[in-house]
C-alpha positions as CSV (number, residue, x, y, z in Angstrom):
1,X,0.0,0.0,0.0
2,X,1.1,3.5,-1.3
3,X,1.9,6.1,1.3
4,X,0.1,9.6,0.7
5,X,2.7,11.9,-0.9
6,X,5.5,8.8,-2.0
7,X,4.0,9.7,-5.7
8,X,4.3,13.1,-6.7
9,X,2.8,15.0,-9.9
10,X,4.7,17.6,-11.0
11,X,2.3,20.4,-12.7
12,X,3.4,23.3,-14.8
13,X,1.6,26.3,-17.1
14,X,-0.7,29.0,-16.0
15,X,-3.5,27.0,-13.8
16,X,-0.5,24.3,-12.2
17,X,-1.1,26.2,-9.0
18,X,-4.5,26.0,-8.9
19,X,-4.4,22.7,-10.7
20,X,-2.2,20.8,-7.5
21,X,-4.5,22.3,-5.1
22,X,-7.3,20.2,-6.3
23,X,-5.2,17.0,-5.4
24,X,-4.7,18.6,-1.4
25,X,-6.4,15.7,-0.1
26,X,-5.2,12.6,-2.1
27,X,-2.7,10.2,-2.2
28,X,-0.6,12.3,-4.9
29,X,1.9,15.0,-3.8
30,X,1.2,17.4,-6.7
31,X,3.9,19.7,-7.0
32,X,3.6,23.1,-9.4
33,X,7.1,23.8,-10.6
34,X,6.0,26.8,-13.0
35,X,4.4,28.9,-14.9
36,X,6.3,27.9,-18.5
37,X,4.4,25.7,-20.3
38,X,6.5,22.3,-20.6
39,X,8.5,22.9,-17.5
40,X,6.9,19.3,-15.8
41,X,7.8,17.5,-18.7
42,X,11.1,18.5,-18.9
43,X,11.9,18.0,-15.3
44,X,10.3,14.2,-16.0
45,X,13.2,13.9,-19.0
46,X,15.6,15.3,-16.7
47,X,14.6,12.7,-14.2
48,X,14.6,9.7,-16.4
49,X,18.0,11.0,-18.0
50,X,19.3,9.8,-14.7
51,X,17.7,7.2,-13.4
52,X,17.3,4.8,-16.8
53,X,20.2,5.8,-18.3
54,X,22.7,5.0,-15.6
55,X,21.3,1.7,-15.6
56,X,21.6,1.3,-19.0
57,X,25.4,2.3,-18.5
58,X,26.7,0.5,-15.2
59,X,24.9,-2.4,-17.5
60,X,26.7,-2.0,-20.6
61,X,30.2,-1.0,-18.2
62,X,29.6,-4.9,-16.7
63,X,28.8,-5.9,-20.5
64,X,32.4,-4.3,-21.5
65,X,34.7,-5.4,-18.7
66,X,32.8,-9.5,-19.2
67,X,33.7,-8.9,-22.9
68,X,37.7,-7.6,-22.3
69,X,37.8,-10.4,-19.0
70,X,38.1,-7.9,-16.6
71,X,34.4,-8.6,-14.9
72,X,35.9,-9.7,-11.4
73,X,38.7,-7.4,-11.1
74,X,36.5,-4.7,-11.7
75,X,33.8,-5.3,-9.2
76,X,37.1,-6.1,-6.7
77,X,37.9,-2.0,-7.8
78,X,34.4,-1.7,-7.4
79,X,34.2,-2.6,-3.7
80,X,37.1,-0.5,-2.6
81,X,36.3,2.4,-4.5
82,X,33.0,2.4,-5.4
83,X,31.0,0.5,-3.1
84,X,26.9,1.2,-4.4
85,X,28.4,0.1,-8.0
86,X,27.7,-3.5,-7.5
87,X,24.9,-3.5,-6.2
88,X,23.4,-0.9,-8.6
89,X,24.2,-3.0,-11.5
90,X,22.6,-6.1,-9.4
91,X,19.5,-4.4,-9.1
92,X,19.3,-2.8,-12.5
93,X,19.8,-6.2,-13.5
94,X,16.4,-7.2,-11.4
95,X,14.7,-4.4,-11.7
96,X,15.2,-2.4,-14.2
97,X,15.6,-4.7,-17.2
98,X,12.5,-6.2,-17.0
99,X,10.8,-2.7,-18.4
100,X,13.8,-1.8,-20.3
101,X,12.0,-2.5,-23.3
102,X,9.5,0.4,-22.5
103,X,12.5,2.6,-21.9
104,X,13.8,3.0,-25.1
105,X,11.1,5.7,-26.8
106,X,12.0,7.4,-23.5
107,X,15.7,7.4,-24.4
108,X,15.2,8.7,-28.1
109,X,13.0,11.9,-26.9
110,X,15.6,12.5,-24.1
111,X,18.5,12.3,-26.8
112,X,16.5,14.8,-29.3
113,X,16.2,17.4,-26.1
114,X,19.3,17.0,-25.2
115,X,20.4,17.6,-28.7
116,X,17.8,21.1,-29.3
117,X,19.0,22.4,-26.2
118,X,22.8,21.7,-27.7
119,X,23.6,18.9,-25.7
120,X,25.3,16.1,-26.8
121,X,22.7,13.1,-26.8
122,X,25.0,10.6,-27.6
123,X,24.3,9.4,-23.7
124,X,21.0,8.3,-24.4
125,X,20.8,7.2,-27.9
126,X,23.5,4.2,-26.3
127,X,20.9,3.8,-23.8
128,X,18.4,3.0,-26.4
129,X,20.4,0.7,-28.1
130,X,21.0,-1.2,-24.5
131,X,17.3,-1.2,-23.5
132,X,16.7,-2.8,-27.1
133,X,19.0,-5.3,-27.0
134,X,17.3,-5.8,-22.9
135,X,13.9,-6.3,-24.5
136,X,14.1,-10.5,-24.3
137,X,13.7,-9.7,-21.0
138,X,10.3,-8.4,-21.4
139,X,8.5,-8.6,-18.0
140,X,10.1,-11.2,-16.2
141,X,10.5,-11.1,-13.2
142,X,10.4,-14.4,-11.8
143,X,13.2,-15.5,-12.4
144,X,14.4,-11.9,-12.6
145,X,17.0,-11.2,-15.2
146,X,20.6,-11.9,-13.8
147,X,23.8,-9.6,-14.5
148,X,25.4,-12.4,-16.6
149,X,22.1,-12.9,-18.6
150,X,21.8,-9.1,-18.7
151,X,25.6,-8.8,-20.3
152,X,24.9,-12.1,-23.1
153,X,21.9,-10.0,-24.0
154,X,23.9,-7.1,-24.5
155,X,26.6,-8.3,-25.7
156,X,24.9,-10.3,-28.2
């Protein structure tokens, strides 16, 4: 069961104000974050441009170092220098791969507003590429995906 306010809504454009008040008394924690039209789904870009992608990448990192036989002395680094690392690409493995499938139109619009506000979007076109090459995973969960099975996906 959901706690009220663990899910927000972010809200944004002339009414967001008076929009998020109407949601005072629900579960959602609707937050307006501006008057600029857009603003809401940028932050949500922003967000994913995080999260999804640097699951995508400490995946395709493990896919690399399996590929060049480097896999175990990397996670030894891994430990003594960057401890979460491990376990990040664990649970991407579990978790995230899974719905990568459903991540990859995400990637593509991240990567084209990257690129109009004159970013690079090489970052997340990769990603898109790694969640493709994830879809076999499609939904399972039981057994969830492994970080070896994740990396022979990629890889292949």
């Amino acid at each position: 069961v959901k706690q009220a306010g663990t899910t927000r809504l972010y809200l944004s454009g002339a009414r967001a104000r008076e929009i998020a008040a109407l949601f005072s008394r629900s579960m959602l924690d609707a937050r307006a974050i501006g008057a600029l039209p857009g603003a809401a789904s940028a932050l949500k870009l922003a967000y994913a441009a995080w999260t999804k992608c640097t699951d995508a990448l400490v995946l395709a990192i493990r896919a690399f170092a399996d590929h060049e036989g480097v896999d175990e002395a990397l996670l030894d680094e891994w430990r003594l220098s960057q401890p979460a690392l491990e376990k990040k690409s664990d649970r991407a493995a579990a978790v995230a791969v899974p719905k990568a499938w459903r991540y990859v139109g995400e990637m593509i619009e991240i990567a084209e507003a990257f690129e109009a506000a004159g970013l690079p979007p090489g970052f997340h076109r990769a990603a898109a590429m790694i969640c493709e090459r994830l879809a076999v995973f499609k939904d399972r969960t039981d057994p969830a995906p492994t970080v070896g099975e994740t990396v022979q996906a990629i890889l292949s």
